[in-house]
C-alpha positions in Angstrom: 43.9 -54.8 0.6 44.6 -59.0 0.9 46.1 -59.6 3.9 45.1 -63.3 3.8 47.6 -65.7 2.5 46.3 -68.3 -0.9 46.4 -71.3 1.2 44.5 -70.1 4.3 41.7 -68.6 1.7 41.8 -72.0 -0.2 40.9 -73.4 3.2 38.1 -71.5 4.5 36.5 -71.8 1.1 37.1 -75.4 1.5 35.6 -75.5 5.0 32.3 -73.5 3.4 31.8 -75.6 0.4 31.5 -78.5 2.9 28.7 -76.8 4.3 25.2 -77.3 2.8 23.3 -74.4 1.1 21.0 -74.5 3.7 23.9 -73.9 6.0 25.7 -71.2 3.8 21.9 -69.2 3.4 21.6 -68.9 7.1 25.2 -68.0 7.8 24.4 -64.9 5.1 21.0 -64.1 7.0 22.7 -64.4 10.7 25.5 -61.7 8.7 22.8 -59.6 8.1 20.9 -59.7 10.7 23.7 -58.3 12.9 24.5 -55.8 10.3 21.6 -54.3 10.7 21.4 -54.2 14.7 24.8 -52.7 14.5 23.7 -49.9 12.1 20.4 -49.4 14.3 22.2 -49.2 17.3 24.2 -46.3 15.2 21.7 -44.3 14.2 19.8 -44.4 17.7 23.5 -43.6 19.2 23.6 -40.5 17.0 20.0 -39.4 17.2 18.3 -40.8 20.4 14.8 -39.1 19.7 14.7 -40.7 16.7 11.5 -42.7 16.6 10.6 -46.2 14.7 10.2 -44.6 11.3 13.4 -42.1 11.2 15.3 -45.1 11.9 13.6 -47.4 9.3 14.3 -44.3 6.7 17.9 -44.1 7.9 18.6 -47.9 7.4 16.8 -47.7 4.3 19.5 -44.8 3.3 22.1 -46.9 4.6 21.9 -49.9 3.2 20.1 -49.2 -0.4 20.6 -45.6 -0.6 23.0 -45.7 -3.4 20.8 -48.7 -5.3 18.8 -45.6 -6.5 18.1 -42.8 -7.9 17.4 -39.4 -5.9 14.0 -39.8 -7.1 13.3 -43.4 -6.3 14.4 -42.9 -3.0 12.3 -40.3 -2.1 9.3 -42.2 -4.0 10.7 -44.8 -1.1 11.4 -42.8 1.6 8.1 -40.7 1.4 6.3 -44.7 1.9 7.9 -45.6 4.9 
């Protein structure tokens, strides 16, 4: 699904490549970073005895879980 019309996407892509790479890389991390509280305040909604460890293996799941083999994410999952 597009819902944005070409000249408002031509604009915000013309407002971002007037920031700097430095600019753009912490935009991405700031993304991220509230990503992942959002997806750890999901897990601890849905299972509130989960401890540091169940929700580290959750995220993990989460966000890479499909970047792998069942195998290499248990390799994974067994060393967190």
């Amino acid at each position: 699904m597009k819902d944005t019309s070409p000249e408002m996407e031509d604009c915000f892509n013309d407002m971002m490549m007037q920031k700097s790479g430095e600019e753009r890389l912490k935009m991405g991390f700031s993304m991220f970073d509230t990503s992942r509280r959002q997806v750890i305040a999901s897990i601890k909604m849905n299972n509130p005895e989960a401890d540091d460890k169940a929700v580290r293996k959750e995220l993990f799941d989460r966000f890479y879980g499909q970047d792998f083999s069942s195998e290499e994410s248990g390799k994974i999952l067994a060393g967190i």
